[in-house]
N, C-alpha and C positions, 0 to 999 in steps of 0.2 A: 504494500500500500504506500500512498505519497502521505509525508509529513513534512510540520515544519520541526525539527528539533533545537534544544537550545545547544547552541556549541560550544558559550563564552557566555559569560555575564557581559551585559550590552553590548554584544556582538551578534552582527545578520544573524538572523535564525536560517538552520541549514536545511533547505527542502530537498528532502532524498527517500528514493525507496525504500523502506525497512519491512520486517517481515511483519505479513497480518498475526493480530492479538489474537491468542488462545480464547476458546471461551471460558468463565467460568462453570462449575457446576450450579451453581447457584445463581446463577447471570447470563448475559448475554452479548452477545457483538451489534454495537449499530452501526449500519452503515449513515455516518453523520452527516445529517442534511442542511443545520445550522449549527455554527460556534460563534457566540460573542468575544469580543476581546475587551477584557475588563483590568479596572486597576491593579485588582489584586493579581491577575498577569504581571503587569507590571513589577510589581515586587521580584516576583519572581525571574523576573529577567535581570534584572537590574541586583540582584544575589540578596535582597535584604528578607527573602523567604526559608530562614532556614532548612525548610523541606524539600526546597528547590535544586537541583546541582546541574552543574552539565551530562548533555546525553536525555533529561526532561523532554518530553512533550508537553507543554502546554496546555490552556483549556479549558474549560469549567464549566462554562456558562453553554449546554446544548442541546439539541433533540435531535433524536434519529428513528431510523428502521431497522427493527430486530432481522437482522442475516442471519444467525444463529442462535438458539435458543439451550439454555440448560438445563436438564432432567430434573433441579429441582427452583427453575426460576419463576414459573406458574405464568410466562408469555410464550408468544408463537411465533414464529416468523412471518412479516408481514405489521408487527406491531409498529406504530410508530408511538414511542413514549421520549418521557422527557424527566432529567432526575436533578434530586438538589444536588449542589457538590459536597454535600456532606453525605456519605452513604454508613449510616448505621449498623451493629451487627445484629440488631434487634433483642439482646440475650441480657446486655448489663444492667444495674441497676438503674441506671438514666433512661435505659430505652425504654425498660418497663414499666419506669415513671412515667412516659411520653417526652421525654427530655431528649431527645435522639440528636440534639445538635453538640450536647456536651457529653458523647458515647466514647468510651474510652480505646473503645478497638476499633475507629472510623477508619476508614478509606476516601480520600480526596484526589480524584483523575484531576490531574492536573497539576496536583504538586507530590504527594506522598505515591500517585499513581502514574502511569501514562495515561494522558490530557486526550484531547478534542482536538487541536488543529492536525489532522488528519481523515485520511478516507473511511477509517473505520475505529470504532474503540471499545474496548471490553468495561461490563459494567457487572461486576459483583452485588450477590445484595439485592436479588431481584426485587424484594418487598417494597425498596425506597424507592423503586419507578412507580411513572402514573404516565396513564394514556392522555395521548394532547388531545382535546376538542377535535374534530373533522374540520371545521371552520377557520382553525387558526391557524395562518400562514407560519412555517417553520420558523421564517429569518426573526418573526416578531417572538415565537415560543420559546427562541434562543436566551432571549432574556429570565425567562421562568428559573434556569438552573441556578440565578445567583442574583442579578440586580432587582428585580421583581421579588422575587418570594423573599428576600432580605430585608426590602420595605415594607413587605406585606407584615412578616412578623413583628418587624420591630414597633410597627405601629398600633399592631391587634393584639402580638401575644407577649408584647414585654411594656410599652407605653399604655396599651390600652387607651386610646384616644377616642375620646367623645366627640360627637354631634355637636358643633356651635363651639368646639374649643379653638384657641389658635395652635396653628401649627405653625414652627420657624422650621425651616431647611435650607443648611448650612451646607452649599457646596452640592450644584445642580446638575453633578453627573449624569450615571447609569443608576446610583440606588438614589440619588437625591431627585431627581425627574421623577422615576417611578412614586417616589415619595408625597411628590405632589402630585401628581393623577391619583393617587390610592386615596390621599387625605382628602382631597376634595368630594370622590366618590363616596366619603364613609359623614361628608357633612362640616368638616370639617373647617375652617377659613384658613388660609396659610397664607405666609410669607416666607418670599425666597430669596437665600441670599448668597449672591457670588460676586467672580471679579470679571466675567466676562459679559458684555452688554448684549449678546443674541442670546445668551442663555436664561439672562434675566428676561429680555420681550419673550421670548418662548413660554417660560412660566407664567408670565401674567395671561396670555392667548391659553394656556391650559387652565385657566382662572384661580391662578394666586393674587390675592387680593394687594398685595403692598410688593416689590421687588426693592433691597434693598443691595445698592454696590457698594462692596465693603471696601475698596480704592478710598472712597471719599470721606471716609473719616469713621467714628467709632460706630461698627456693624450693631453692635449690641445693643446701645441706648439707640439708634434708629428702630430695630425691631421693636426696643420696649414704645417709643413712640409710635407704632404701626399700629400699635395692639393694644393701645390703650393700658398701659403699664406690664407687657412680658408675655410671652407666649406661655400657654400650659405645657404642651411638650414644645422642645427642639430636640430637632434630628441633626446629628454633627455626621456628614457622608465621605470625609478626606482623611481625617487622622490624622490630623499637623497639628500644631500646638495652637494657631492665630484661630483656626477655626473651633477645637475645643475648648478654649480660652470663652469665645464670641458666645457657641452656644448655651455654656453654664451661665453667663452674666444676663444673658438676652430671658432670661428666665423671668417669671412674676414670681414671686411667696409658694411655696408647696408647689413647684412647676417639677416637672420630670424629664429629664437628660435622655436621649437613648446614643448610643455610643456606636454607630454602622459603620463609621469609616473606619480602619485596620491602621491599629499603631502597630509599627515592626521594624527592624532595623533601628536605622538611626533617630524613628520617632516613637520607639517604643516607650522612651523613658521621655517628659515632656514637663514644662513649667508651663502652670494655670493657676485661676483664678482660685482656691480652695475653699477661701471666705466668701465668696460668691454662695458657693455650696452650702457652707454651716449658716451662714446669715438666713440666706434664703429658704432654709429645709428642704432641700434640691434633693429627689430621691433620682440617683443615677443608674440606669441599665446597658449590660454590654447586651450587644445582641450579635449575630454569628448565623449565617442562614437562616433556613427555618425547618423545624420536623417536616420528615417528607408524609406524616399524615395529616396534615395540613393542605395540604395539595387541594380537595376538594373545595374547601372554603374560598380559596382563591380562582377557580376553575370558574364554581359556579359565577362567580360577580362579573369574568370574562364571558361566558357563554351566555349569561344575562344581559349582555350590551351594555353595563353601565360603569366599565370602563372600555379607552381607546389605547392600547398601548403603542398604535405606531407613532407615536413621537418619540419614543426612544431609539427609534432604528436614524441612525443617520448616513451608511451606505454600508452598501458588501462591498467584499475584497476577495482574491484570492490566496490563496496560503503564502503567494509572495511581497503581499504587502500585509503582512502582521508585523513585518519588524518596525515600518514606516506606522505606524498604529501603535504600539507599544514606544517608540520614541517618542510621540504629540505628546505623550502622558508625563514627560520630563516639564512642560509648563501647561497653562488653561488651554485646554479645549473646545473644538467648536462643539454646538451642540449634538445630540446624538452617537449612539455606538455605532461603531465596525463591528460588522457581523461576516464570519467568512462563508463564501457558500461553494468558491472555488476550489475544490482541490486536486485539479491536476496544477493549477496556473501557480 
């Protein structure tokens, strides 16, 4: 099969034949019909992923078509499913909590596994797949594996965001876009806040109600001004210190943090506000995927029509322009993902 592999930390990725993935028994082989290219790629290219090394495939973010099937994966050939990138073992105590994103014997295609930028990939763990909609074009269901259901959760099943609260979102990615499509569908009022000005129009055309550019001076008290003294949650989607700083302060009294952008490397360890936090009774949440039985709740609100998710697609590529897509992510981006759909090019 063609891949792109990683050959060098920020060096071209190497697109070359390698052999097709075994199936598991428990899993199956898709032939990959979409792959997103997401930040957290980026980490890993860039070496501040510790699970990352060279000789990686990349990945994460994808849906495909089951080629092969394993005797105990309970799909067919012919399936087209789509999975989180946290693939659970379903046995530990977290899984059988329903905690399947903090499972201590995970598998992550794309970092701890071989990824998605390629023609085919083995997915262990058949349990944590879910079959995509008929309706939903792949390049957009690419997002499902990681930008999507990482907003979904962090708003449903760790902020719990109400009807009529404000939402702040802090850095208008892949998980901070979907953040605003999701909050606004669940009733939500948001404000969004970046340093690039098509990202900001984009947000307000998806109807965030305040866009605030964090260039012009202090992001924070602009939001608490948007919002009539602080948002109830803010969503922080970068993991840098300016942005986690912005989202603890931009808070009202008893406001709630959720944490989706990924500190690692050199911004695992970070100075922020912390008296923000105690002053304020800031209850902070990490969040991390989402349980893949979760999947239906999110499914239905798509196959319901009452969200659009093609504003997050912003073009395909083929497997030779992921390197040029993983290097835009060393400064602000225009709006929208790369999604690969190419993979002989």
């Amino acid at each position: 099969m063609r891949a792109a592999v990683l050959a060098g930390y920020r060096a071209p990725l190497r697109v070359e034949d390698v052999p097709d993935p075994a199936c598991p028994p428990d899993g199956v082989v898709l032939r990959v019909l979409a792959c997103g290219v997401c930040r957290s790629d980026w980490h890993g290219w860039t070496g501040e992923h510790r699970l990352v090394h060279p000789g990686r495939i990349l990945g994460h973010e994808y849906c495909g078509e089951v080629v092969e099937a394993g005797p105990a994966s309970g799909w067919r050939v012919g399936d087209r499913l789509v999975a989180p990138f946290i693939l659970a073992c379903g046995l530990c105590p977290s899984c059988r909590a329903g905690e399947t994103t903090t499972c201590a014997d995970q598998v992550t295609p794309g970092f701890s596994a071989q990824g998605a930028f390629a023609e085919l990939v083995a997915v262990p763990r058949g349990h944590n797949l879910a079959r995509l909609p008929e309706a939903l074009d792949p390049v957009l269901a690419a997002g499902l594996g990681c930008r999507v259901t990482t907003a979904w959760h962090a708003l449903t099943g760790r902020a719990a965001l109400g009807p009529g609260e404000w939402l702040a979102v802090h850095g208008t990615g892949g998980v901070g876009l979907a953040a605003v499509i999701l909050g606004r569908a669940m009733g939500a009022r948001v404000v969004a806040v970046d340093v690039v000005p098509e990202k900001l129009a984009l947000a307000l055309r998806l109807g965030a109600e305040a866009a605030v550019d964090a260039r012009a001076g202090d992001a924070a008290q602009a939001v608490r001004d948007a919002t009539g003294g602080g948002a109830h949650v803010s969503l922080e989607a970068l993991g840098i210190a300016a942005t986690v700083d912005a989202s603890l302060r931009s808070l009202r009294p008893l406001g709630r943090h959720v944490q989706a952008g990924m500190p690692t490397g050199r911004t695992a360890r970070m100075e922020v506000d912390l008296g923000a936090l105690y002053a304020g009774q800031i209850a902070a949440y990490g969040t991390r995927g989402m349980p893949a039985w979760r999947f239906p709740s999110l499914l239905g609100l798509i196959e319901a029509g009452r969200v659009d998710l093609s504003p997050l697609l912003g073009r395909t590529i083929g497997l030779s322009g992921v390197t040029d897509a993983l290097a835009a992510m060393d400064g602000p981006t225009s709006p929208g993902a790369a999604v690969v759909t190419g993979f002989r090019a």
